[in-house]
N, C-alpha and C positions, 0 to 999 in steps of 0.2 A: 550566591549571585553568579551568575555565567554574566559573559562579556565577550563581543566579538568585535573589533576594531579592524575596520579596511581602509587603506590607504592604496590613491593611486595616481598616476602620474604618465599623463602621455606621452610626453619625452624622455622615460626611458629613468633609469637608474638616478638621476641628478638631485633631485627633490622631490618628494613623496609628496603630493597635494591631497585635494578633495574627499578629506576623511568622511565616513560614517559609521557610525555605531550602531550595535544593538546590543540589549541588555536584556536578562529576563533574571527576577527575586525572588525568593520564598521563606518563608518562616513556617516551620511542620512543628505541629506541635499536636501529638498521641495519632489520633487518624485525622486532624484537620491543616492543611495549607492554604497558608495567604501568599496569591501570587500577582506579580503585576510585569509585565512586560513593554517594552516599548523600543524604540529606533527613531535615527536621525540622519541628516543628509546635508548636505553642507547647502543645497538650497531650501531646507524647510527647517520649520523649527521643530524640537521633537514630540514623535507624533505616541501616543497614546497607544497599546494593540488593547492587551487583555488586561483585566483585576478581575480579580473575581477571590472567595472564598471558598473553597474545595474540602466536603466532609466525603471520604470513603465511607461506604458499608461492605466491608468485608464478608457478611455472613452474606448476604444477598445477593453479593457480586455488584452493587450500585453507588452509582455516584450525585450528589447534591452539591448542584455548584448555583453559591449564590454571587450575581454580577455577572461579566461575560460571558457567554455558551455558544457552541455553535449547534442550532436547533437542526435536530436531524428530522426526517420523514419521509425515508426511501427514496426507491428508483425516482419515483413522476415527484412525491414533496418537494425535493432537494433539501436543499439544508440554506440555510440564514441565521445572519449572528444578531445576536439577541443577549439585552441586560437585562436581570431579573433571578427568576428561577429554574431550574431546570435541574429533570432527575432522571436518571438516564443508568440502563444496564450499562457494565464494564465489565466484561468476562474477563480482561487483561489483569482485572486487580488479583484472579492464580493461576498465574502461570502455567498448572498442571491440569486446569479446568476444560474439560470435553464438552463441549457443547453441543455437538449433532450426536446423532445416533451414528453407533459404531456396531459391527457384529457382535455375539459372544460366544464363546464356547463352553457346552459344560460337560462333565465325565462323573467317574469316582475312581480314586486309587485305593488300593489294601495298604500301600506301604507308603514313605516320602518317597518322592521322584522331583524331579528338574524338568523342566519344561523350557524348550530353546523354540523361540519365538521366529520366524521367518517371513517375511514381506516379501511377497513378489524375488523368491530365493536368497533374500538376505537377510542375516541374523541378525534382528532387531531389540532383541530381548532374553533373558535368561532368568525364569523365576523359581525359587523353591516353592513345591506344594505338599504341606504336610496330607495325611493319611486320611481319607475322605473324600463327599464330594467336593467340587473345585469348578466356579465360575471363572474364567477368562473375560475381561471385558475392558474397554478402553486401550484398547491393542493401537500401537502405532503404526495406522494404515495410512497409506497415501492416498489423496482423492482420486477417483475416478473408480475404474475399473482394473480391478487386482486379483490376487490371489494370496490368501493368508495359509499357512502350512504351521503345524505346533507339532514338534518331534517331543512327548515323554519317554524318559529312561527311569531305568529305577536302582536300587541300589548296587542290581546285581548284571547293569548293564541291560537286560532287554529293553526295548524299546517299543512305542507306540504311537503311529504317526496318525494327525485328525487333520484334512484338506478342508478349505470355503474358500470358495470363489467367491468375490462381494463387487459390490460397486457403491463405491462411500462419497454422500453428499455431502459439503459441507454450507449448505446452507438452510437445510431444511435444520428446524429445531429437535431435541430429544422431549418425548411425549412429557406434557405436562410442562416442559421449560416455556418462560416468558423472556422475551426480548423488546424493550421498549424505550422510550424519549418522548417526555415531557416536558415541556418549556409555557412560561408563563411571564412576559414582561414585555420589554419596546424593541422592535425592529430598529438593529443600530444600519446605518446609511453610511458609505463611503470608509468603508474599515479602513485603517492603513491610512487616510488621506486628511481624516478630522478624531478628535480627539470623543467628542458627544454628543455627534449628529445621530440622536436617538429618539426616531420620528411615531409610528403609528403605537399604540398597544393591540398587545397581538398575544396569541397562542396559538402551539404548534405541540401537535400529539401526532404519536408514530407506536405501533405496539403490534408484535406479531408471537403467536402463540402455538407450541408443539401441542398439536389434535393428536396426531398420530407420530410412530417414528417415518411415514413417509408422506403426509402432510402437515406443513403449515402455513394457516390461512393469514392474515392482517389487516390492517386500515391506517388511512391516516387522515388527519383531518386538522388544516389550519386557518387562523381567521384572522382578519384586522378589518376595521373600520372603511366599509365598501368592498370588502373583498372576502371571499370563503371558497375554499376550496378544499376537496377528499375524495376519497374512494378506497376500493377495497384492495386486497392483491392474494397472491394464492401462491404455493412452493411445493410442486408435489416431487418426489424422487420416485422415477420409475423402474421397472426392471431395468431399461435402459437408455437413462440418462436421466437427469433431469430438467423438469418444466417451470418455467414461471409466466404468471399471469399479474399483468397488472393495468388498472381501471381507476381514470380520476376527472373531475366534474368541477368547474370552478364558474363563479359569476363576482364578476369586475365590474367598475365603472365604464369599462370598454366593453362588456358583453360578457353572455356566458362563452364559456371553454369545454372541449374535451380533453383528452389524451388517454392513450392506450399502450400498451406496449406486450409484447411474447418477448419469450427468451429459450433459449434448449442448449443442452451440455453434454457430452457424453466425451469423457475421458477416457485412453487409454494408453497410455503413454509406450504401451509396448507394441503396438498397432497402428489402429488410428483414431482418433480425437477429432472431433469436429462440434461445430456450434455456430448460436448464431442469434441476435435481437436485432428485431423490427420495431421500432415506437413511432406510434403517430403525435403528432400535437397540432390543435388548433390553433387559428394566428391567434387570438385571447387570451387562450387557455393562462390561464394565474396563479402564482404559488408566492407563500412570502420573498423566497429568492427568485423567482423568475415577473418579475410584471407586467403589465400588459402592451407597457412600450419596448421592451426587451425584446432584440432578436431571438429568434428562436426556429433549429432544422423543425419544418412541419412533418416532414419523412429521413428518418435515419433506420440506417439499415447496417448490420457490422457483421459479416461471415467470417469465421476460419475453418483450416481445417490443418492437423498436423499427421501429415505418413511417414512411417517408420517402411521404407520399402526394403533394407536389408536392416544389417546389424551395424553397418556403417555408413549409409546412404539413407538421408530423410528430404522430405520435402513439406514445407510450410506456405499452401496459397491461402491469401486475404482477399476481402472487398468491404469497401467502406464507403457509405453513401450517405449525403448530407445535401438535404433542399430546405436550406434557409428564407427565411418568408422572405428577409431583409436583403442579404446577402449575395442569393442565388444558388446556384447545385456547385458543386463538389462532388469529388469521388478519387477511391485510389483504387487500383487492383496490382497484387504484386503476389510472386511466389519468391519465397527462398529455399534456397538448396544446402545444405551443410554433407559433406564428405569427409569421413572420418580416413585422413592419408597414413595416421603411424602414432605413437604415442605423444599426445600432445600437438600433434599437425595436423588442421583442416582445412578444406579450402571452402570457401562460401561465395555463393553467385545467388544477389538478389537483381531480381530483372521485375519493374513497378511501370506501367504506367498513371497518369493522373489527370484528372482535369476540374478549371475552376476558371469564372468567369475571368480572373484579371488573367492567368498566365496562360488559359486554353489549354489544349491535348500537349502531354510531354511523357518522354519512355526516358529510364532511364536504369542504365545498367552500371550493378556494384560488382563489383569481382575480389574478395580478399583472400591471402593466406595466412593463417593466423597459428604461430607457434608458442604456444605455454609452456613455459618451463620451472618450476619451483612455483613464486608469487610474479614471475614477471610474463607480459605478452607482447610477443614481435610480431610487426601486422606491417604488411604492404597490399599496397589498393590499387585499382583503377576505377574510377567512377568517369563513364560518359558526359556526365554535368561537369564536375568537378574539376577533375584531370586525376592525376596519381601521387601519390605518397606514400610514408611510413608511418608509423609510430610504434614506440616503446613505451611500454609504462609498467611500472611495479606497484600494485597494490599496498596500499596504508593498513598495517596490522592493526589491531586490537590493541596492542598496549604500547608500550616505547618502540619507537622504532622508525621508517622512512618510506615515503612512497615518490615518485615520481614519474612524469608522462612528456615525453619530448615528441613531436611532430611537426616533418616538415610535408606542403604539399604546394603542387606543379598548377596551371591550368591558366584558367581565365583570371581566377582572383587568388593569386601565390599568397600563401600564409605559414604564419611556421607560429609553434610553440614549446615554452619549455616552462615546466611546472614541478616546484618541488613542495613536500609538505613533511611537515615532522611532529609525531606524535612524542611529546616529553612528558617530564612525571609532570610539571607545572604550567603544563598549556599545549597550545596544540597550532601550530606555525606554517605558512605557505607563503611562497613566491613564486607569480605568475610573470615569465613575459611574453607577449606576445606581438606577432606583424600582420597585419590582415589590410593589402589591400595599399602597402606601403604607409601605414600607420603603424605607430607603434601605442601600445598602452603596459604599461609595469603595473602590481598590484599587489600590493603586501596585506596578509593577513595575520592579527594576533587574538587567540583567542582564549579563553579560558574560565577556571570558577573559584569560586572563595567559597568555602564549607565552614560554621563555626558549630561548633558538634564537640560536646563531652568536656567542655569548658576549654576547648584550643581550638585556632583559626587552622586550617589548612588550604595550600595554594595548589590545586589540581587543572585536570582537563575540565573540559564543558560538561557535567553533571547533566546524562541522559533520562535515568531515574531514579528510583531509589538508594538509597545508599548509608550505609553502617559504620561505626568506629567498633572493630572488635579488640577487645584487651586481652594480652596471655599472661595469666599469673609470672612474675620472675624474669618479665620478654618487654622493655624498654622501649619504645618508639613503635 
């Protein structure tokens, strides 16, 4: 059982008020979990999230979850939470599992040699390959656009160096792999707010399949009572970059729908990287999570680009464009600068303007310098909107240990914070306080897990995933 308990209190250190919880349970038992989770607020009573029953398949990489799901169906689908059934790929259930296509390399040696693996000139890998020939493959490439280098040696010291240049998608599938989500049961209504508001019977299919290692094509297709909607979608990886195509057609009680959408990537983290999706949507257009009374942008539009103009000097401009049927237009365009001053010291200027019916045309200029040193970062600012400030903060480790972020800042609406949090062997603790605006609010947090495994209870942190009792022969606790 994990448990998260918040307590807070607007006047400050005196008495801690207006608790709320959250909890989430399990019982595992071979490859099947019973889980249910839920939360509370001191104005509602507690509300219900997930149950469900959770069988892994490990050989297949899938998962069968009966009760809660959140039905996925790509880009234009969306996703909608749904009681019932649903089975669904998990590439996450191994860890070590490659899913896209990767280069490979093949050769033959006479003798054993060592093989020092290099990424875009760093030693990523070192493997022994006995006498023969020798595939390389599922190499630790970064996405985009790179360069992989394998230096062989051999016993007596020569060497042998094999270059590829690659550009690795990570979304296109490896030929022959399937990736898909099936769901079959009731569209739940108002998550988080009601406990059973579980309204239409519905299905929701999503499945995309490696044609090739540089296409894969898809579909999706969902339905309920007055409403169906699907289409196709496409992932090709080109020599340079890759494309996505996606197509989908709905008819509602309110009408039929389209939507369409492009998308394009080309990474290089050592150059420059750009991209960019276009989706259109009709004001109809229907999907189990989107309805047809649902706002919804009819033109969204999201560019970047990232240049690396020296080896210390980059520059990152955006644009982001949203014409809500309901709403009205939106937009931001911003570039930022990052300046690499010395070890650990950069200076950063974002300069954004923006506009949107309620607030209109606004520019606004960030200016920070930010020093890292060990796990901590010292940052002072000026922001045009804002006004200027500092802040320090030290990153929360992994296992025991402390983190904390103090910030004060100047301007129109002066605010200060100080926040501390501590990772222990038997839970995981924070205190916030803060002033915004000459309000104060405190806020304690306690959190943690209960484990009963191998016939003893143990009191831990928040249980993320998996997790072991190992025993050492002659080795006590």
């Amino acid at each position: 059982m994990n448990y998260s308990l918040n307590l807070q209190n607007g006047g400050g250190l005196s008495s801690f008020v207006t608790p709320s919880l959250f909890s989430e349970s399990g019982i595992s038992m071979d490859k099947t979990l019973l889980y249910n989770s839920f939360y509370t607020t001191p104005q509602e009573t507690p509300v219900r999230l997930l149950s469900s029953v959770i069988v892994d398949d490990t050989e297949r990489l899938a998962r069968l979850t009966l009760g809660d799901a959140i039905a996925n169906a790509g880009l234009l689908g969306g996703q909608a939470y749904m009681g019932g059934i649903t089975y669904a790929t998990n590439f996450a259930l191994d860890p070590y599992f490659i899913y896209f296509p990767s280069p490979t390399m093949t050769g033959a040696l006479t003798m054993p040699s060592t093989a020092y693996v290099y990424i875009n000139g760093v030693l990523t890998r070192t493997i022994e390959l006995p006498p023969g020939q020798f595939t390389l493959q599922d190499l630790p490439l970064q996405a985009g656009a790179g360069n992989a280098q394998v230096v062989i040696r051999n016993p007596f010291g020569v060497q042998q160096t094999l270059m590829m240049p690659y550009y690795l998608s990570t979304s296109v599938l490896k030929t022959g792999l399937q990736q898909y989500s099936y769901s079959l049961g009731y569209v739940r209504e108002n998550f988080g707010i009601s406990n059973f508001d579980y309204t239409q019977p519905a299905v929701s299919m999503w499945h995309r399949y490696g044609l090739t290692d540089w296409l894969t094509p898809g579909f999706f297709f969902q339905s309920q009572p007055g409403l169906y909607s699907g289409g196709p979608e496409l992932t090709l990886r080109l020599p340079v970059g890759q494309l996505g195509l996606n197509g989908a057609f709905s008819r509602s009680s309110a009408g039929s729908g389209v939507s369409g959408a492009v998308s394009y990537i080309w990474l290089a983290p050592s150059s420059i990287s750009f991209g960019g999706l276009f989706q259109y949507t009709s004001p109809h257009f229907a999907t189990l999570g989107l309805l047809p009374q649902y706002d919804r942008p009819l033109v969204e539009a999201n560019l970047f680009a990232g240049i690396q103009l020296t080896e210390r000097l980059s520059l990152t401009p955006s644009f982001i464009y949203n014409d809500f049927r309901d709403a009205g237009r939106s937009w931001v365009a911003s570039v930022i600068g990052m300046l690499q001053l010395g070890h650990g010291l950069n200076l950063q200027i974002n300069v954004s303007r923006s506009y949107s019916v309620a607030t209109r045309t606004a520019t606004d200029v960030y200016v920070a310098l930010n020093w890292a040193f060990g796990s901590t970062i010292a940052t002072a600012f000026h922001d045009s909107y804002m006004g200027e400030g500092v802040n320090v903060q030290r990153g929360l480790p992994l296992g025991p240990g402390y983190g904390y972020q103090v910030q004060a800042q100047t301007g129109p609406s002066p605010q200060g914070l100080a926040q501390f949090q501590y990772n222990g062997d038997y839970g995981y603790y924070e205190f916030d306080e803060s002033n915004v605006g000459g309000h104060n609010l405190a806020s304690l947090t306690l959190a943690g897990g209960l484990v009963a495994i191998g016939g003893n209870v143990f009191a831990t942190r928040p249980i993320q995933d998996s997790y072991a009792v190992i025993r050492v022969p002659d080795v006590k606790g």
